[in-house]
Structures are given as structure tokens and as C-alpha cells.
C-alpha positions in Angstrom: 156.6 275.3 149.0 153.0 274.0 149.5 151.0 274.3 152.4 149.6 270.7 154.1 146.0 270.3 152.9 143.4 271.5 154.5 139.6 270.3 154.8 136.1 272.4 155.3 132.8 271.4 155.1 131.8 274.1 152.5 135.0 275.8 149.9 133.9 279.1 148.6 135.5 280.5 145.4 135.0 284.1 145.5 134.4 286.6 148.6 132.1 289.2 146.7 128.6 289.9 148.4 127.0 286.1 146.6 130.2 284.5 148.4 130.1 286.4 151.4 126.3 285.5 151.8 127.0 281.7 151.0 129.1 281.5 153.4 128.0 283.3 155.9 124.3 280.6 155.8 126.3 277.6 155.6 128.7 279.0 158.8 125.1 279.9 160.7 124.5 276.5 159.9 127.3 275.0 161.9 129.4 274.1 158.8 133.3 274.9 158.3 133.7 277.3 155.8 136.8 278.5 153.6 136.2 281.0 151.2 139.4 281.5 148.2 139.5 285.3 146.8 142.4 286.0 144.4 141.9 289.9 144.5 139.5 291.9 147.1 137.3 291.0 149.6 133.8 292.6 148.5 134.3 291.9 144.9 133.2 293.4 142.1 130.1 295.1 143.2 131.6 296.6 146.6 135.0 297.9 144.6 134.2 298.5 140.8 130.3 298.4 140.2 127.4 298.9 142.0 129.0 300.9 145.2 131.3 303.1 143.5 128.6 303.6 140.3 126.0 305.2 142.6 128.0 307.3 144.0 129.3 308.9 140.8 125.7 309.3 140.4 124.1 310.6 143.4 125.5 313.6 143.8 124.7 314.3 139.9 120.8 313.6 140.5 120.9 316.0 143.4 122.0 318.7 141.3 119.5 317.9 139.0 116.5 317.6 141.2 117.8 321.0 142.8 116.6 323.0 139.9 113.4 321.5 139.7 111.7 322.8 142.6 111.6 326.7 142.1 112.8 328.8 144.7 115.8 327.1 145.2 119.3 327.8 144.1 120.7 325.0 142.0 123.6 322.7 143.8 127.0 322.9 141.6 128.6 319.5 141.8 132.7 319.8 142.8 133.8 316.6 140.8 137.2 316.4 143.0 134.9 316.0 146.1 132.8 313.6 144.1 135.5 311.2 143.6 137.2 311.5 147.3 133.3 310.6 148.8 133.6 307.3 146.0 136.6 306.3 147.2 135.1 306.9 151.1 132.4 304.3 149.9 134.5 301.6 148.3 137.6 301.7 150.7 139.6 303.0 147.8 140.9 299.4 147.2 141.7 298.7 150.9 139.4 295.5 151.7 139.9 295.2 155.6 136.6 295.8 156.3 135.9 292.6 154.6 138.1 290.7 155.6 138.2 291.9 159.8 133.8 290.9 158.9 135.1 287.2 157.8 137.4 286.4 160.9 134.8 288.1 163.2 132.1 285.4 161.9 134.7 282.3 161.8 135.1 282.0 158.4 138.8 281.4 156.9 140.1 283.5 154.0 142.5 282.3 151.5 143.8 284.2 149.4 144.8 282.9 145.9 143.6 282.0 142.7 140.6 278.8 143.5 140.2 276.2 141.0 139.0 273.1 140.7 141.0 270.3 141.0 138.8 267.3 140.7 135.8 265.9 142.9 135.5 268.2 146.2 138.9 269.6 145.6 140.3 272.9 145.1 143.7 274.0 144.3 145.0 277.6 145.5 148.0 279.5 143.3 149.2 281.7 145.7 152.0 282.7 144.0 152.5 286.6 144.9 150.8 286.4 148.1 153.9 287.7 150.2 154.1 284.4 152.5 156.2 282.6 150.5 153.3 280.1 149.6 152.9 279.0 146.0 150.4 276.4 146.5 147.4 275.0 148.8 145.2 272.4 148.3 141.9 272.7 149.7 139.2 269.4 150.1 135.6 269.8 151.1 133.1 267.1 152.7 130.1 268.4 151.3 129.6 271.3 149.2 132.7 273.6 146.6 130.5 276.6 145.4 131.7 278.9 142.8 131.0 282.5 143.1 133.4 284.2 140.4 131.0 286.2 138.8 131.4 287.5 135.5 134.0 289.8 133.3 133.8 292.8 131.3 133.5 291.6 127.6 135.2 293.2 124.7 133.7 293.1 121.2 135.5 292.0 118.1 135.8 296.0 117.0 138.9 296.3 114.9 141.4 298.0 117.0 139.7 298.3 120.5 141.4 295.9 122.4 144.9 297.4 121.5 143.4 300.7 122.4 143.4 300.1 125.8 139.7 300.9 126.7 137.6 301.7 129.6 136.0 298.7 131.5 133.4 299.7 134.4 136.8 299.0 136.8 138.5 301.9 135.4 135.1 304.1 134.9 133.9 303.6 138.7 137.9 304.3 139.3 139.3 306.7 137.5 141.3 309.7 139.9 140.2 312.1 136.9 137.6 313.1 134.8 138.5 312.7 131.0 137.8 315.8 128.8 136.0 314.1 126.0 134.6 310.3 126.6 133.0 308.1 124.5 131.0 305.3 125.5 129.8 302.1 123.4 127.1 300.4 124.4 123.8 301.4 125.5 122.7 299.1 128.5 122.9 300.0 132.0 126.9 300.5 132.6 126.7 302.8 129.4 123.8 304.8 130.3 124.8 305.4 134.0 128.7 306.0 133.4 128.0 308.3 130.4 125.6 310.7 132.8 128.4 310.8 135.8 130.8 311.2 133.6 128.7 314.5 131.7 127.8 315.4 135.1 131.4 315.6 136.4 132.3 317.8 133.2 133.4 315.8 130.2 132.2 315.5 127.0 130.2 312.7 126.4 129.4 310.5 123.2 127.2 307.5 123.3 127.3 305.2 120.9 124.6 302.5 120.8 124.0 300.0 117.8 120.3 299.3 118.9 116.8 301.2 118.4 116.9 302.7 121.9 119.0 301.9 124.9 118.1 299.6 127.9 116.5 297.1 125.0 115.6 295.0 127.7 113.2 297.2 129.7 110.0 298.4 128.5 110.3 300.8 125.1 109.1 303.9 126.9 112.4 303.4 129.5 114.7 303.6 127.0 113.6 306.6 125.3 113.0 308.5 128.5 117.0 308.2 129.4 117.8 308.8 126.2 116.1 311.9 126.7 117.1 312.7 129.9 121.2 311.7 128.7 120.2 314.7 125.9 118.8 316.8 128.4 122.2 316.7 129.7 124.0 317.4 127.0 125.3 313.8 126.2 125.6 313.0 122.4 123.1 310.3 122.3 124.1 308.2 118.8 121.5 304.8 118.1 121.5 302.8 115.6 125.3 302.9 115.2 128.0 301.1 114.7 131.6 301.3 115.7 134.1 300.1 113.6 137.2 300.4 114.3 139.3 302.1 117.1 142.6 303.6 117.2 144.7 304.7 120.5 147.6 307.4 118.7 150.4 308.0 120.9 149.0 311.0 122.6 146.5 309.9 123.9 143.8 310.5 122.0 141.1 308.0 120.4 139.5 307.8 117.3 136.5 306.0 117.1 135.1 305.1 113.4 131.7 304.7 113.1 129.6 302.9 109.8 127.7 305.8 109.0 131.0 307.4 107.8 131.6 310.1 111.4 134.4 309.7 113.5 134.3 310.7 117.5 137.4 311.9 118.9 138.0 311.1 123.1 141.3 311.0 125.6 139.3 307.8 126.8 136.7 305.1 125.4 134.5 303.0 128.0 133.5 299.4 126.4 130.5 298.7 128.1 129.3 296.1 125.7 128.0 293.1 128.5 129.6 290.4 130.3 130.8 287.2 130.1 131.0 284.3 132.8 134.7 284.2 134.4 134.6 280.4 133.9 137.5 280.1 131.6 140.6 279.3 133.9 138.2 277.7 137.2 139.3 273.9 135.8 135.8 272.9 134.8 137.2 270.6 132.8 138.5 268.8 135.7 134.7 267.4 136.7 133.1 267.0 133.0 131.9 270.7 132.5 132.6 273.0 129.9 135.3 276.3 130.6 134.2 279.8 129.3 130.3 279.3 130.0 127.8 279.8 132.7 127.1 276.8 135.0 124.2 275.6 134.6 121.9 274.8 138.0 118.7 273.8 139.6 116.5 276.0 141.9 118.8 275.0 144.8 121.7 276.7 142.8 123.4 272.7 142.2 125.3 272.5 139.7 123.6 270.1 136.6 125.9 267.8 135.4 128.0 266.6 137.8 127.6 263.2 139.8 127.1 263.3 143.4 125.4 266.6 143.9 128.6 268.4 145.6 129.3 271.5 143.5 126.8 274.7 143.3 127.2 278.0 141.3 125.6 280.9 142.4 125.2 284.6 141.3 126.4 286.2 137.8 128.2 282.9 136.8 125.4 280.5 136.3 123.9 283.3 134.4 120.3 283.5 135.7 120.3 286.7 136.8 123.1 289.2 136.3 121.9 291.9 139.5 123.9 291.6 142.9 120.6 291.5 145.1 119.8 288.4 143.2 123.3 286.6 143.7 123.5 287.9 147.4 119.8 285.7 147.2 120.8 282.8 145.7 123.4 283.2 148.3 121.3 282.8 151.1 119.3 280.2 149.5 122.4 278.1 148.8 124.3 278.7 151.7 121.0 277.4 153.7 120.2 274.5 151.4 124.0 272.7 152.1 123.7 273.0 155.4 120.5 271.6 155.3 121.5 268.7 153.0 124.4 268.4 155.4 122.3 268.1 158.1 120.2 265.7 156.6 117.2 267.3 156.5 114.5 267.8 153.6 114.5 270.8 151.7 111.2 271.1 150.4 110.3 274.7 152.1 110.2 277.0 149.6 113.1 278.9 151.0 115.5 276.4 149.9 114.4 277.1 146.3 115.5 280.4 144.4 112.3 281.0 142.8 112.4 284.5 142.8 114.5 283.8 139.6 112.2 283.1 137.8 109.9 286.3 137.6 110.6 288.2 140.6 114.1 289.8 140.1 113.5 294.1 140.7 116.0 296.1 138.7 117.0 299.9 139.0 119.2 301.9 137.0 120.3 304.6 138.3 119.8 307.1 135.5 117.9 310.2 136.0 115.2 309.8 135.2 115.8 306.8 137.2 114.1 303.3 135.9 112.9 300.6 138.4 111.1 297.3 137.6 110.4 294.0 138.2 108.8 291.0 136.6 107.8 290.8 133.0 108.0 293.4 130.6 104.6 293.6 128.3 106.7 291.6 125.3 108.1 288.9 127.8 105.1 288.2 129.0 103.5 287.2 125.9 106.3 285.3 124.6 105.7 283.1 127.9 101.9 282.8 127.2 100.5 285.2 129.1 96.9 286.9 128.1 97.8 290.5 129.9 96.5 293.5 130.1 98.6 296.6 130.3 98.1 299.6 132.3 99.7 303.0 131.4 99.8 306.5 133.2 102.0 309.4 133.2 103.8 309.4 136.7 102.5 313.2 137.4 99.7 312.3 137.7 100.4 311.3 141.2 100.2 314.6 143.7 103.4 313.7 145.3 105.5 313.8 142.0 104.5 317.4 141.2 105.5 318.1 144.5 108.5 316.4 144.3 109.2 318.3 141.3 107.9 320.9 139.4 106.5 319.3 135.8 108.1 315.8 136.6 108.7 313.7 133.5 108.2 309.5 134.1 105.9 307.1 133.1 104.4 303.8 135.0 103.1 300.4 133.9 101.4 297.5 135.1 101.8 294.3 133.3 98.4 291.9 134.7 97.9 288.8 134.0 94.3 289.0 132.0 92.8 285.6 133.9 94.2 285.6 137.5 93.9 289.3 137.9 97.6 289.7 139.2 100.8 291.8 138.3 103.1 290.2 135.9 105.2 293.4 136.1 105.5 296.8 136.8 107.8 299.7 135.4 108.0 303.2 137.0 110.8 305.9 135.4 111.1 309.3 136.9 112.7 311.0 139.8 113.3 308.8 142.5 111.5 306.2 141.6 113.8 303.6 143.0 112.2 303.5 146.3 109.0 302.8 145.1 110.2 299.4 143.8 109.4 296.8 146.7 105.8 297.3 146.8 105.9 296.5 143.0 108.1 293.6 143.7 105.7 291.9 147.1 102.9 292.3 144.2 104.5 290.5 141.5 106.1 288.1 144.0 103.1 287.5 146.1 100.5 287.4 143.4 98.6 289.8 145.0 95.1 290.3 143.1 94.3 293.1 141.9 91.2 293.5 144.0 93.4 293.4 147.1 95.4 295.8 145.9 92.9 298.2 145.3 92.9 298.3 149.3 96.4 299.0 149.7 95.5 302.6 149.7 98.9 304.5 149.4 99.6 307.9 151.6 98.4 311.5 150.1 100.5 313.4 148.8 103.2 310.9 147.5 104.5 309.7 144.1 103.4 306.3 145.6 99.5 307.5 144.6 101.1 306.2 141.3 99.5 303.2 142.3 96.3 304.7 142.9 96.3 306.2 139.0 97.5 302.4 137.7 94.1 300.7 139.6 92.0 303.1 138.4 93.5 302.9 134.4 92.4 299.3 134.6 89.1 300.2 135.7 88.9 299.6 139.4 
């Protein structure tokens, strides 16, 4: 059977945290919203990623930080409490949080497989749903936003596919801990999952075909998690290739790698990036290409397509790949539809996600952790820049030694040589996380570096970091 059609002012595809927030703006701004999710409220980031992640990896940095401050005893994690506190955090796959949050603002759920279906129109496969519905169609009279996010992408390695591997679902998932694991890829799902998963007991290989890991951060980042994944006991392998993969039928997995080794694991995570889940939303149906990111403005519209109605916002316009930025773009989309609604001008900065462009903070939660924001030293001058950059060892601030006997991290500053302002900033070492937004209101706010020089941070924290930085570049 099919449902009548129904009509909102704004259709949703997607209920993670960038849907939730669209949403939730264009409902504060007195629009009818519908939002379509085919799987769980909360999305990827609540139920396989960034919620579940850090919690695999909190409890591990605790037990690390408790043996370096002498005179204390050193925490022994209990990896079956570990997993039943993730599965507290995520729901264990039970999404009624979400939804009871979406009927307590006004906003209708459908839930179904969204895709487009021409100009302002949406078709639902509900097939499965347990009403008996197969089908709804969906119109909207102003804004369809897509908010699908991105999948877990599998490189052309003879054999892995068939082998069944990992994803980050079934890492920030799993009911057990593996014996032996290996891990390919080297960016941030490889480098946090292969350090919860060594902290929970396993065996860990990490297999990583570039110089160092993170290769987007700055060098020095890289090689201190590398060296704090060693520290570990992780089997830290760069420059190395795997070639092909092979699942036998107990179990076990053998990995083949081009310098001739072979690593042996009961499971294999393929952390190897992302890819837009674009390929089945009908993007065809108004003139844009299936399989890529969507290409938008700075008020997240979609370029392309005639009469300004569609908008794409988070991981699958590709811009930037970090929750806190989608859940941005959010706002600044939901906000921008009702305003054009509305009919009023959006020429406030606020209806323009210009924090894209150089403002997007990043942590991984490795320990030693990594936070930064802005440009790295190399991106900077591949935009033009003249810069300067600052370096000091992060124990040098009072508060780290405090924090922990002979802490290990480094911190730059990234300035722009002729306005005297911070480009970027990069801080790796215990707990650094926290330390993050003042770096970010600098770059952001193009504070000079005079004025910061007045910001005088509080004695005796790791914040004093600062302090060092101002002082390195001769203030």
C-alpha cells in the first residue's frame, strides 16, 4: 500500500546530529519539518563513531595517565566493564532517546529509505518498517536537505572484501575483544581503534602505507602517536603495503604485505577513509551526479540545481568530514531556509558557514592526544601565506609537569608573517583536548598577536603553553 502524500516546509534526509540540528533551526524558525532516517535516530556519530570511539578510549588514557604521577597505584582497565559503559553511552542500538527528543520539539519522523524523487520531492521505501507501508511520498515548499553522511570505504586489496572485515561499526561495536587485530590504515579511526583495542588486551598490528600516520596534521603529530601506539605495545608498520587478504574457515586472517611478512589476526579493521553515501539518494533525478559529494555554497545550497531548493550539509558535501562541523553547517542551514522562507536577507555572517574555510578544530583522541585547528605550516603556504612558525616542547608549561611527571607533547603556532595573527595551532600531549577553543577564538577571530600577549593564561596550567608560544616568537 502507499501512504497519501504528505507536504512540509523543510524534508530532512538523515536524523544524525547535522540532521537533527537542521531541523531543529528551521522548526525554531516556524517551518514544518519531516526528517526520513532509514536506520537510527543519532546516526553515525551517536551509534558507531565518535560516541562509542571515546569511550573505548577514555578509560584507556586513565590508566595511562595513572602511572604517570608517582605515588599512585596504576588503574587496571576491566575490558567487560569497558564495553557495558560504551554501550550505556550509545543506547546499545536502542534510539528512543532520539526519537522521544524529535516528537518533544514537533518534528515528524519517517522512517524509510529518503530519495529524491524529482524537484522538492522525496520518495520513502518503507518496505520492512512493520506498519505494513511500502511507500510514502514526501513534497516540500521550500527547502529538501540531504544529510546522509558518508560510508566506510574499502580499498581494491585482493581478497579483503570477501574477508569480511572490520568497519568503525563493528570496531566501536564489537561485544568482544579479538585476540590478535590488525588494522590498515593510519588516519584517525586506525590510530584510535588500534590503541582501545591494545588497551583492552589484543594484539595489535598497524599497517599504514604512508611516512607516518595522521599525514594530514602537522609531521611532529604523527610521529608522537606513533610513538605513543609503540609505547603501548602496538606493532606500528609505515610505509607498507597490504596486498592481499584471506578469511580461512576458522576464522583466522592472513594479511600479505609487499615487503614479503604476513600478519596473522581473528579480525581485520579497514580503516582506509570514506566515501559520500550519495550512490542510491536519486541524484540523478535533479541533474547531479550519484556516488559524489554535493557540491555547495557558504549557505550549504546545493550548486547546480535550478531554483535554489535543495541543500547538503555535513560529511556529504565533503567540506569537512568532523561532526562539530556538520552539526554547524546544520545550524547555519537550518537558519538560512527559514530565513529565505521568511523572506528576509541573509547577509549576517551567521547565515554563512565560514568557519569551513580555516576554522574547523580537530582532536584525535590518541594518547598522547592531538588537537588543532586552522592551517598546518605546509597548508598554509600552499595558500600563500608568508608565516612564521612557532615551536616549544609542551613541558615547558608548569602545569604539564604537574599534570604528569616528564610529559611528552609538543605545540605550534602557525602566524601569518604580515597581519601578525594565528593561521593555526597544534598542541599533542596529555589532555590536550581541552585546550583547543582558545586556539580556535584565535584563529577564528584573528586575534593579533599583540592582543594575545594580554591573554595572560592561569599559573600552574598546561594552558601557560601559550605563554612559551608568545615568548618563542619574540614577544
Amino acid at each position: 500500500m502507499s501512504a497519501a502524500d504528505s507536504t512540509y516546509d523543510v524534508i530532512v534526509i538523515g536524523a544524525g546530529p547535522v540532521g537533527e540540528n537542521v531541523a531543529d533551526r528551521a522548526h525554531r524558525g516556524g517551518l514544518s519539518v519531516c526528517i526520513v532516517e532509514k536506520h537510527l535516530v543519532g546516526g553515525e556519530c551517536s551509534h558507531y563513531a565518535c560516541v562509542p570511539s571515546k569511550a573505548l578510549l577514555r578509560p584507556v588514557h586513565l590508566t595511562h595517565a595513572s602511572r604517570r604521577v608517582r605515588g599512585i597505584v596504576p588503574a587496571r582497565l576491566d575490558p567487560a566493564g569497558v564495553l557495558a559503559r560504551r554501550d550505556d553511552k550509545t543506547g546499545g542500538g536502542d534510539d528512543a532517546g532520539g526519537v522521544e527528543w524529535l516528537s518533544s520539539v514537533g518534528i515528524d519522523l519517517v522512517r524509510g529509505e529518503g530519495r529524491l524523487a524529482g524537484e522538492r520531492s522525496v520518495r520513502v521505501d518503507m518496505t520492512g518498517n512493520g506498519n505494513g507501508a511500502t511507500e510514502r511520498n514526501l513534497s516540500a515548499r521550500h527547502a529538501v536537505v540531504l544529510a546522509v553522511g558518508t560510508t566506510a570505504g574499502l580499498a581494491p586489496i585482493d581478497g579483503l572484501r570477501a574477508a569480511q572485515p572490520w568497519t568503525n561499526r563493528e570496531a566501536t561495536t564489537s561485544a568482544t575483544v579479538p585476540g590478535r587485530l590488525a588494522v590498515l590504515g593510519g588516519g584517525v579511526v586506525g590510530a584510535e581503534m588500534a590503541q582501545a583495542y591494545r588497551g583492552l588486551g589484543a594484539t595489535v598490528t598497524l599497517i599504514h602505507r604512508g611516512e607516518r600516520l595522521l599525514e594530514r596534521a602537522e609531521a611532529f603529530a604523527g610521529d608522537l602517536v606513533a610513538g605513543g601506539l609503540r609505547a603501548d605495545g602496538v606493532d606500528v608498520r609505515l610505509r607498507t603495503n597490504a596486498t592481499k587478504v584471506d578469511r580461512a574457515d576458522d576464522g583466522t586472517v592472513t594479511i600479505e604485505l609487499d615487503d614479503g611478512s604476513v600478519v596473522q589476526a581473528d579480525e581485520v579493521l579497514a580503516a582506509l577513509g570514506r566515501r559520500p553515501a550519495t550512490g542510491e539518494l536519486g541524484l540523478e533525478t535533479v541533474g547531479l551526479e550519484p556516488g559524489g559529494y554535493v557540491d555547495v555554497d557558504d549557505t550549504l545550497q546545493a550548486t547546480g540545481v535550478e531554483a535554489g531548493w535543495l541543500y547538503a550539509t555535513g560529511d556529504v558535501n565533503g567540506r569537512n568530514l568532523l561532526t562539530h562541523m556538520g552539526k554547524y553547517q546544520g545550524r547555519v542551514c537550518g537558519d538560512v531556509i527559514a530565513a529565505r522562507a521568511a523572506g528576509e536577507p541573509i547577509d549576517a555572517p551567521s547565515y554563512a558557514a565560514l568557519a569551513d574555510r580555516i576554522g574547523a578544530p580537530q582532536v584525535v583522541f590518541t594518547d598522547p592526544e592531538v588537537a588543532a585547528v586552522g592551517y598546518t605550516a605546509a597548508a598554509a603556504r600552499e595558500k600563500g601565506f608568508e608565516v612564521d612558525v612557532v615551536d616549544v616542547d609542551m613541558g615547558s608549561a608548569a602545569g604539564a609537569g604537574l599534570l604528569a611527571d616528564d610529559y611528552v607533547g609538543a605545540a605550534r603556532l602557525v602566524v601569518d608573517r604580515q597581519r601578525r595573527v594565528v593561521l593555526g595551532a597544534t598542541f599533542v600531549g596529555q589532555d590536550t583536548a581541552e585546550m583547543l577553543h582558545a586556539a580556535t577564538i584565535a584563529v577564528v577571530g584573528e586575534v593579533p598577536i599583540d592582543r594575545l600577549w594580554h591573554a595572560v593564561p592561569a599559573f600552574p596550567t598546561v594552558s601557560e603553553v601559550w605563554l612559551r608560544l608568545l615568548e618563542s616568537y619574540g614577544l
